[in-house]
ZADO-1210 file (C-alpha; in nm, 4 decimals, padded with zeros to 6 digits):
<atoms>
<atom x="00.6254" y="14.3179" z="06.8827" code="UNK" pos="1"/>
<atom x="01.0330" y="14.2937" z="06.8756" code="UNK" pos="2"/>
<atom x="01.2330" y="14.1455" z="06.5935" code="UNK" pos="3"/>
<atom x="01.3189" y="13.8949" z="06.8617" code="UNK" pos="4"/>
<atom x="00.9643" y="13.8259" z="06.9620" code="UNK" pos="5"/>
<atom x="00.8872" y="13.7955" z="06.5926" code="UNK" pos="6"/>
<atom x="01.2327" y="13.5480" z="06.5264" code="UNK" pos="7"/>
<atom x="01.0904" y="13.3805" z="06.8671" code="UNK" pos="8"/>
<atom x="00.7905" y="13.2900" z="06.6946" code="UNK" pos="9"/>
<atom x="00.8404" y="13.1122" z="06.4305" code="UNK" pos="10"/>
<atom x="01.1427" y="12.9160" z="06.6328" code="UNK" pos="11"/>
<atom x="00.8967" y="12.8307" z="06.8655" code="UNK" pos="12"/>
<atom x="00.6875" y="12.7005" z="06.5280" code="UNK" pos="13"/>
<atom x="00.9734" y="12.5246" z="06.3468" code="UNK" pos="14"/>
<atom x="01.1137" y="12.3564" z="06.6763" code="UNK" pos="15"/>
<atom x="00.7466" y="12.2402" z="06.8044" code="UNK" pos="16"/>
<atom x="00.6795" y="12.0731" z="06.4218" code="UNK" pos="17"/>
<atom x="00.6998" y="11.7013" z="06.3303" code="UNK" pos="18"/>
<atom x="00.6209" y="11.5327" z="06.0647" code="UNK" pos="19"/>
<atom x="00.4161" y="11.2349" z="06.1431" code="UNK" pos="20"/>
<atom x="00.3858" y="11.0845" z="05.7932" code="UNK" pos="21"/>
<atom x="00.5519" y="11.2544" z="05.4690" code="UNK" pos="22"/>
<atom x="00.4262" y="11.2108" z="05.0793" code="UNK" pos="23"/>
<atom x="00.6093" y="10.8365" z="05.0138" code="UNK" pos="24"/>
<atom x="00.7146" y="10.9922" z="04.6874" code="UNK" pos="25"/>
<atom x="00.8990" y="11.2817" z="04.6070" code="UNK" pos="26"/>
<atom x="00.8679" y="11.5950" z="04.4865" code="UNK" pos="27"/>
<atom x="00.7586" y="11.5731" z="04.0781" code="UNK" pos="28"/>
<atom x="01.0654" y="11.6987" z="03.8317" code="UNK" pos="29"/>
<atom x="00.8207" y="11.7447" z="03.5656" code="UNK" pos="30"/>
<atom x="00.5179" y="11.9010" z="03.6940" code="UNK" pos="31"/>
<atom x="00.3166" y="12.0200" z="03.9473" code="UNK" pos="32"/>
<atom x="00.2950" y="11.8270" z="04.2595" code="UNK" pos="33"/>
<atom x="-00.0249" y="11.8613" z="04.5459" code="UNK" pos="34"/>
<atom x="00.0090" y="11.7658" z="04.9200" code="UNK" pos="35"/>
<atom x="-00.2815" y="11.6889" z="05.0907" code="UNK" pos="36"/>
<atom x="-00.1990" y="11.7880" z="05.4521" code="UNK" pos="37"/>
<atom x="-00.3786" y="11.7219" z="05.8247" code="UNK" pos="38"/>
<atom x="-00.1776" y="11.9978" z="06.0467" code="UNK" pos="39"/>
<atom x="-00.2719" y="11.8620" z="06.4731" code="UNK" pos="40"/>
<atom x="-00.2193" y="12.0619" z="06.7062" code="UNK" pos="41"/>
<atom x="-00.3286" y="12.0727" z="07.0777" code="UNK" pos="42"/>
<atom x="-00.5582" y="12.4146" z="07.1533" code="UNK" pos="43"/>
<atom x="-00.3542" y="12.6559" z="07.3604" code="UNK" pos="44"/>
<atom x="-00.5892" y="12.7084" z="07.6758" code="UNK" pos="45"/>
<atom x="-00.7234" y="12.3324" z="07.6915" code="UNK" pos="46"/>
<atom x="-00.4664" y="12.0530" z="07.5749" code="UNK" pos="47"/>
<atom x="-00.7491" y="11.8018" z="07.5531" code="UNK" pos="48"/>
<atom x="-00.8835" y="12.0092" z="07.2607" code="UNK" pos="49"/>
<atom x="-00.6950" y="11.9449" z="06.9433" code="UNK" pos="50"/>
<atom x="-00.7652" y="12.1251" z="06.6367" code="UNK" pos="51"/>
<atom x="-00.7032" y="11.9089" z="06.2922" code="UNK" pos="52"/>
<atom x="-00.6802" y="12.1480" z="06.0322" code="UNK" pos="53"/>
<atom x="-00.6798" y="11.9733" z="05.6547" code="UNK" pos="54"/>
<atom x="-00.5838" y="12.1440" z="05.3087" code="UNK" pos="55"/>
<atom x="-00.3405" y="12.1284" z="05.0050" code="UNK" pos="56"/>
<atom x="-00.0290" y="12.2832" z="04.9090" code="UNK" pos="57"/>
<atom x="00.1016" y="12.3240" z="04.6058" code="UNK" pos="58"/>
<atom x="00.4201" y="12.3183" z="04.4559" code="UNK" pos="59"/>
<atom x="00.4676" y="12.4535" z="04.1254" code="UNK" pos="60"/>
<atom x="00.6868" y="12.2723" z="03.8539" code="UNK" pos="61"/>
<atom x="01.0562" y="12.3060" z="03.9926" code="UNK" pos="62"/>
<atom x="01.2899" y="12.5029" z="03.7498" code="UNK" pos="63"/>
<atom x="01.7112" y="12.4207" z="03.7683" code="UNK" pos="64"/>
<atom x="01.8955" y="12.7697" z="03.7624" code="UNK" pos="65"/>
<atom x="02.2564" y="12.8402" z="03.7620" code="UNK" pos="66"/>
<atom x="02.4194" y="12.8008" z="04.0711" code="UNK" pos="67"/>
<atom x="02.5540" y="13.2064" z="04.0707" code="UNK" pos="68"/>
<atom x="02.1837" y="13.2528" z="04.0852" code="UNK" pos="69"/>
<atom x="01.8647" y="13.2673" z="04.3431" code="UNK" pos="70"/>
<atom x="01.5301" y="13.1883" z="04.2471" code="UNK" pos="71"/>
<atom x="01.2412" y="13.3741" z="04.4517" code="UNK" pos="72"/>
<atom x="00.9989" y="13.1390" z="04.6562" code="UNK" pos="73"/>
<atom x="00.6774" y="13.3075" z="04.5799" code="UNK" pos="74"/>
<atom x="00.4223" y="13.2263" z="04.8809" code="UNK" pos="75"/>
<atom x="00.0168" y="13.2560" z="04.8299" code="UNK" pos="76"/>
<atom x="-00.2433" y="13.1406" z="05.1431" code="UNK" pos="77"/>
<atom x="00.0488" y="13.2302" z="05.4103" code="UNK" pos="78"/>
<atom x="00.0612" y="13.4452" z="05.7223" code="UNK" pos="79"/>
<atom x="00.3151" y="13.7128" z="05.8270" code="UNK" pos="80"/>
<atom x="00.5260" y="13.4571" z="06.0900" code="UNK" pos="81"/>
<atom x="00.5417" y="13.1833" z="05.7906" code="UNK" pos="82"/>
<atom x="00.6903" y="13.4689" z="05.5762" code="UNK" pos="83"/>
<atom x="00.8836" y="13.5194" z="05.8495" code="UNK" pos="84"/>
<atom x="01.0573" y="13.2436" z="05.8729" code="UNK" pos="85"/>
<atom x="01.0685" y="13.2355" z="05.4745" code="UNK" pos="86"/>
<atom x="01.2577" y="13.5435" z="05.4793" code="UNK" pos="87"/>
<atom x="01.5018" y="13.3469" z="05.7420" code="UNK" pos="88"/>
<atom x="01.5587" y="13.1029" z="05.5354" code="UNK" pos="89"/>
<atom x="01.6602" y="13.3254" z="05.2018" code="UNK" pos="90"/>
<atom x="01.9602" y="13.4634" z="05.4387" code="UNK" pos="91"/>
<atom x="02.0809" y="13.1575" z="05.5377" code="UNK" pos="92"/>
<atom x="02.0218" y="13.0364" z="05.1520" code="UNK" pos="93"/>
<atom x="02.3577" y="12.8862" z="05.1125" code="UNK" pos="94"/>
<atom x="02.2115" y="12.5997" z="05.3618" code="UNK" pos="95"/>
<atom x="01.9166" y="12.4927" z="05.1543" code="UNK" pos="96"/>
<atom x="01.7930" y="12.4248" z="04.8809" code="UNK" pos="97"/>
<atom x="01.4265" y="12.5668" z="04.8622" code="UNK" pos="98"/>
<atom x="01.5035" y="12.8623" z="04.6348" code="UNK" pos="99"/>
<atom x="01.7569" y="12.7516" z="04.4344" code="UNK" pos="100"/>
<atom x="01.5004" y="12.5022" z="04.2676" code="UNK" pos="101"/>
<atom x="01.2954" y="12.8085" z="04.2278" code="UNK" pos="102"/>
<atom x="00.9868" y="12.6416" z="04.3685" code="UNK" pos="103"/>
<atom x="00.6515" y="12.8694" z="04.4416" code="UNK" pos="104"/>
<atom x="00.4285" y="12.7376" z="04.6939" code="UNK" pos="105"/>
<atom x="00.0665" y="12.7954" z="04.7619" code="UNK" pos="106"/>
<atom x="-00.1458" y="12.6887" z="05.0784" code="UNK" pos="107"/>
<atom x="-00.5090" y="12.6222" z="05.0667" code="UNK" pos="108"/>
<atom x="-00.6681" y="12.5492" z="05.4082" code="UNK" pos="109"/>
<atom x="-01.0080" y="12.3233" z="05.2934" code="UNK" pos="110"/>
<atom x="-01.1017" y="12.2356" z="05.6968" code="UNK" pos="111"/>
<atom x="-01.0990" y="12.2636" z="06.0501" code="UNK" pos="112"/>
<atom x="-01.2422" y="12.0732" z="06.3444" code="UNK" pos="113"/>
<atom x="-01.2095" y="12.0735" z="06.6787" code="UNK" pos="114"/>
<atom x="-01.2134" y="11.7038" z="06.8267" code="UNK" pos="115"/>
<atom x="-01.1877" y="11.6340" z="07.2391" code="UNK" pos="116"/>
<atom x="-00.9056" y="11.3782" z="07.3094" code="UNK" pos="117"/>
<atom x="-00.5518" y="11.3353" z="07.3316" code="UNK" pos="118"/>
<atom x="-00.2761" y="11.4175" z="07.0633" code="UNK" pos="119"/>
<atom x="-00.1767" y="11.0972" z="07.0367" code="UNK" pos="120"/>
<atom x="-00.4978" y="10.9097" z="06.9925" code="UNK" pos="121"/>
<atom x="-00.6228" y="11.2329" z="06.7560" code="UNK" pos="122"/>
<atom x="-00.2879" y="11.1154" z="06.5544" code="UNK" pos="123"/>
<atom x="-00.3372" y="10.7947" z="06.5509" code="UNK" pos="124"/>
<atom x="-00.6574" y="10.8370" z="06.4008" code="UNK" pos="125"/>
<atom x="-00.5754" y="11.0925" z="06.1264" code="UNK" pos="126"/>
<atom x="-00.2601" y="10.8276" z="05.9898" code="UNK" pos="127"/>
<atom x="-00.4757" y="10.5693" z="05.9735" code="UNK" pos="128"/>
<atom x="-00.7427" y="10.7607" z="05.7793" code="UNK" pos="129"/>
<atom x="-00.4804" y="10.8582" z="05.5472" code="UNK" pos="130"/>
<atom x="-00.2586" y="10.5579" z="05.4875" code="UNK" pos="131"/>
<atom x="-00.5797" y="10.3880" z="05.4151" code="UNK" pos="132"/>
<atom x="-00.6340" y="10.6698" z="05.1159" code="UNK" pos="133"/>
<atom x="-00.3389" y="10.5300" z="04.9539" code="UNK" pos="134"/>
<atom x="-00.2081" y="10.8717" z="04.8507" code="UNK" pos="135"/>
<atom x="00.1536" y="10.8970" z="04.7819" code="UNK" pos="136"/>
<atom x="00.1435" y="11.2757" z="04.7956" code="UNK" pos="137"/>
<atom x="-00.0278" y="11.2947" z="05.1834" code="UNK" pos="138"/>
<atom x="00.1192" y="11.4141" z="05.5333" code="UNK" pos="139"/>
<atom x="00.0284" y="11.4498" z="05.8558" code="UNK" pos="140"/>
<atom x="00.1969" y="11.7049" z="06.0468" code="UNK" pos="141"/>
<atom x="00.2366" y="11.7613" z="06.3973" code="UNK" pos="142"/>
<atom x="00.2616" y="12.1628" z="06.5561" code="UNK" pos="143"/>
<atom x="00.1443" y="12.4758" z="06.7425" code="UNK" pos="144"/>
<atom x="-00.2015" y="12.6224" z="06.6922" code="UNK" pos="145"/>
<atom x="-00.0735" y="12.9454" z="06.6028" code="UNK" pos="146"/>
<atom x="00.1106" y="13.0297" z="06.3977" code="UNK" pos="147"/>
<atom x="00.0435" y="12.6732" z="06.2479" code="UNK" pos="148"/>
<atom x="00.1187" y="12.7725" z="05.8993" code="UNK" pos="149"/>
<atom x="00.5192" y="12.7766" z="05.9659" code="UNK" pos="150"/>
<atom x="00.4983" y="12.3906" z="06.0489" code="UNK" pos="151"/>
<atom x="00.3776" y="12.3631" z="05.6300" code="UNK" pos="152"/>
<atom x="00.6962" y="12.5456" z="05.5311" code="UNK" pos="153"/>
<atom x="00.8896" y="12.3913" z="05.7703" code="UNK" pos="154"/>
<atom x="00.7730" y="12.0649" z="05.6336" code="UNK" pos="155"/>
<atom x="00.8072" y="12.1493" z="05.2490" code="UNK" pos="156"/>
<atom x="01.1685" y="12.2967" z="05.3135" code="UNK" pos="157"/>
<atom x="01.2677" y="11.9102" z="05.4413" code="UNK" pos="158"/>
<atom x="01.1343" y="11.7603" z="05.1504" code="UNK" pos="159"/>
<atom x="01.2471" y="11.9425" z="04.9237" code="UNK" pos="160"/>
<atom x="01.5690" y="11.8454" z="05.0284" code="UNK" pos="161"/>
<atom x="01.4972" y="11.5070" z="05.0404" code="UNK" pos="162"/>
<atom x="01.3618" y="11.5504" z="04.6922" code="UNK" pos="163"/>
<atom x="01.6708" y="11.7509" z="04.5286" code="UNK" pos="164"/>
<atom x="01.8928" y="11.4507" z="04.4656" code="UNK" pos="165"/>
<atom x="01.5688" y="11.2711" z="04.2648" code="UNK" pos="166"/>
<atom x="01.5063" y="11.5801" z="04.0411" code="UNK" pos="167"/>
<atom x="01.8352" y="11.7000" z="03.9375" code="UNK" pos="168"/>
<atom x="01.9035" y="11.3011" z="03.8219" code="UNK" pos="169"/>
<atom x="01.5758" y="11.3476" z="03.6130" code="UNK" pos="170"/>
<atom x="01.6234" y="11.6688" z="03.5135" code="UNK" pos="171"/>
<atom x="02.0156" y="11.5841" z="03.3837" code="UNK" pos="172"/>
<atom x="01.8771" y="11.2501" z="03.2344" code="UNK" pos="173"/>
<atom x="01.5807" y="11.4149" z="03.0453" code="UNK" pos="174"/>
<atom x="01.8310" y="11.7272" z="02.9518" code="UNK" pos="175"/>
<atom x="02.0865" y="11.4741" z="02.7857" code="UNK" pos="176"/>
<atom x="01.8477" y="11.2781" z="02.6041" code="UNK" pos="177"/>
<atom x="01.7083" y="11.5516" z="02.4866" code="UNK" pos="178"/>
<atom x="02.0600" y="11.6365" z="02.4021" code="UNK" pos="179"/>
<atom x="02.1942" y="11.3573" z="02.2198" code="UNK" pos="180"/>
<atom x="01.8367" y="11.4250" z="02.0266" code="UNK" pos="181"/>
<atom x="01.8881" y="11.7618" z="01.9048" code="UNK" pos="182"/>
<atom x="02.2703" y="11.7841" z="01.8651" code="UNK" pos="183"/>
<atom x="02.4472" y="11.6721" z="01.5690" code="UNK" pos="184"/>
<atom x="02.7146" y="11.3453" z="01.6862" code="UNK" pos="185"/>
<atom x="02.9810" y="11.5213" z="01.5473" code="UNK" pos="186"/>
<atom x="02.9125" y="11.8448" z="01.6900" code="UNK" pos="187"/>
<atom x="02.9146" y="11.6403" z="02.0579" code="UNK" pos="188"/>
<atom x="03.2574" y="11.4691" z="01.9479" code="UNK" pos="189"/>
<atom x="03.4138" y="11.7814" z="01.8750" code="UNK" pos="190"/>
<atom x="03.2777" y="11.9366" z="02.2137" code="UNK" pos="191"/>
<atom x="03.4615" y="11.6024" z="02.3912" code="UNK" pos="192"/>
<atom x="03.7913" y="11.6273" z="02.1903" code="UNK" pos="193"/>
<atom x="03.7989" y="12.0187" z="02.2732" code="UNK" pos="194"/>
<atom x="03.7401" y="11.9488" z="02.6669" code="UNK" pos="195"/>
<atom x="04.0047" y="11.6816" z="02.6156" code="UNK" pos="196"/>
<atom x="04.3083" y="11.9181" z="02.5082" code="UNK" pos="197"/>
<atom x="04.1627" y="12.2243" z="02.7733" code="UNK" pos="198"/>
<atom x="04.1749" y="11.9538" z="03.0393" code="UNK" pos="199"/>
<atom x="04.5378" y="11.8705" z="02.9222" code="UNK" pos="200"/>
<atom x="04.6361" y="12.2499" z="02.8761" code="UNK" pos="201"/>
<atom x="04.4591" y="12.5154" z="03.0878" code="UNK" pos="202"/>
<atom x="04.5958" y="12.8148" z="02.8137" code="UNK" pos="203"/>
<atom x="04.3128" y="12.6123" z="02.5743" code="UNK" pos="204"/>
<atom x="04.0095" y="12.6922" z="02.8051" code="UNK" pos="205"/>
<atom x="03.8822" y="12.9963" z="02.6259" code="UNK" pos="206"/>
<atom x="03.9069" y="12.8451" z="02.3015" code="UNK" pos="207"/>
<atom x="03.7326" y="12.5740" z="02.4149" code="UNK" pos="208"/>
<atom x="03.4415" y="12.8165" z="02.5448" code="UNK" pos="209"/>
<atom x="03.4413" y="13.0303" z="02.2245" code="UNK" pos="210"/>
<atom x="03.3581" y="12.6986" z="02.0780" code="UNK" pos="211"/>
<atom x="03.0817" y="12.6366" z="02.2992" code="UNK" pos="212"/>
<atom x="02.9429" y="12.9782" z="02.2102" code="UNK" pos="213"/>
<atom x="02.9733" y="12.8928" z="01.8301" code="UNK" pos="214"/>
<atom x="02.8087" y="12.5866" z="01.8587" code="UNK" pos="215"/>
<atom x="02.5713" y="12.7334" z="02.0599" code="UNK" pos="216"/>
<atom x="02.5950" y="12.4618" z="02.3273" code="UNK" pos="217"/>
<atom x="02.7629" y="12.6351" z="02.5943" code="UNK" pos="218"/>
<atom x="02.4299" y="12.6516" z="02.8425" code="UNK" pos="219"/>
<atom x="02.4789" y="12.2797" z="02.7986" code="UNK" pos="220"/>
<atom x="02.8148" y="12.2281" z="02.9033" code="UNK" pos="221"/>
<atom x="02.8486" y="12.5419" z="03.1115" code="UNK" pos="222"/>
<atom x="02.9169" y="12.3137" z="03.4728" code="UNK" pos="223"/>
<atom x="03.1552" y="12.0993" z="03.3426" code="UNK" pos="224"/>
<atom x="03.3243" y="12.4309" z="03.1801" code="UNK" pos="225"/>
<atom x="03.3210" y="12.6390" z="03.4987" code="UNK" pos="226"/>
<atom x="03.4671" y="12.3634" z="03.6896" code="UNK" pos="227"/>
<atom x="03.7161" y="12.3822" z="03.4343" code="UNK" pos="228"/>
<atom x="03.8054" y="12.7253" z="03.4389" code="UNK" pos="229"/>
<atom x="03.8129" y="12.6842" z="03.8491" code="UNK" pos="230"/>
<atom x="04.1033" y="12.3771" z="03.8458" code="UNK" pos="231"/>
<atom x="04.2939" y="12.5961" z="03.6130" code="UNK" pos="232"/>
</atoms>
C-alpha cells in the first residue's frame, strides 16, 4: 500500500466520523478520566448490517508542559491507520492541542454485535440506552467499519480541545493556591515590585530573572517572564 493509500485511509476515517453524543463533562484536570464508547458503523458489503462495537478509553491524568516543549501521546489497544493518523497529527502539532497536554490514551474494545436495521434506528437506540445510564463520561460515535479505531482518536482529539480551556483554569487556580500556600507574602511582593520596575525598564529584565532563580520561583512566573523578555 502507498503513503497516499495509507493518508487516504484514515481521511476516509476522520471525514466519515461523527459524534452522536459526547461525555457532558470534560476532560478531568486532576485525574484519570474513562469514556465509555458505542462506535456504529454500517457493515461494508450489506448496509442493513450495522456493527455496534462498545469499550473504554482512557485518558491518563493530563500534565501542563512548557510551551517550547512536546509531550508524546503514548497509544495502547490501537491499530496501524489510527497511529497513522496520530503521527499526522504530531506534524501538524502547532494546530492542536492533544500533545501538548501530554495526554496517553488507551483503547479497550469490551463488545461487538452485529444487529440487522438501519443506522439511524441502530442510533437511536444506542443514545437512548446511554442517556438513560446517566453517565457524564459516555459517547456514541458514528464511523467506518474499518479502520473504526481512527473515529476514537478523532473523537478524543475534539474534546480535548473542547476540554483545554477547563483544565488550564484549574490547573492555574490549583497552581496559585498552592502558591500563595507555600510562598512567603513577602517573597510574592518582592516578585510584583521587581516585575513592576522590568515592565517600566526593559535593561531590568535579567535582574528581575536572577531574582526569580534566587527565590527559586522562576518555574512559577516563567510565562509572565518570557512574555516579558518578548515585548522588550
Amino acid at each position: 500500500m502507498t503513503p497516499q493509500n495509507r493518508q487516504f485511509d484514515f481521511w476516509y476515517a476522520v471525514h466519515n466520523t461523527k459524534i452522536v453524543r459526547g461525555p457532558s463533562r470534560a476532560l478531568e484536570t486532576f485525574g484519570a478520566t474513562r469514556i465509555n464508547y458505542h462506535h456504529i458503523a454500517e457493515l461494508p458489503d450489506d448496509p442493513r448490517k450495522i456493527r455496534i462495537r462498545e469499550g473504554r478509553l482512557e485518558a491518563h491524568k493530563p500534565a501542563i508542559i512548557t510551551p517550547e516543549e512536546y509531550a508524546e501521546a503514548h497509544m495502547e489497544g490501537f491499530g496501524a491507520e489510527a497511529r497513522r493518523y496520530l503521527d499526522f497529527l504530531k506534524e501538524n502539532r502547532d494546530s492542536i492541542r492533544i500533545l501538548q497536554y501530554g495526554y496517553q490514551l488507551r483503547q479497550e474494545a469490551f463488545s461487538e454485535q452485529v444487529v440487522t436495521d438501519s443506522l439511524e434506528a441502530v442510533t437511536a437506540r444506542v443514545v437512548k440506552e446511554v442517556e438513560s445510564s446517566e453517565d457524564d463520561f459516555a459517547a456514541v460515535i458514528q464511523g467506518v467499519d474499518e479502520p473504526w479505531d481512527v473515529s476514537l482518536v478523532h473523537f478524543f482529539w475534539l474534546h480535548v480541545n473542547a476540554s483545554a480551556p477547563i483544565n488550564v483554569r484549574e490547573f492555574e487556580a490549583a497552581r496559585k493556591q498552592e502558591f500563595a500556600e507555600t510562598t512567603p507574602r513577602a517573597v510574592r511582593d518582592e516578585v510584583e515590585a521587581a516585575f513592576a520596575k522590568a515592565q517600566e525598564n526593559p535593561a531590568l529584565v535579567h535582574e528581575l530573572g536572577a531574582l526569580l532563580q534566587r527565590k527559586g520561583v522562576f518555574e512559577r512566573y516563567q510565562d509572565r517572564f518570557f512574555k516579558l523578555v518578548r515585548r522588550g
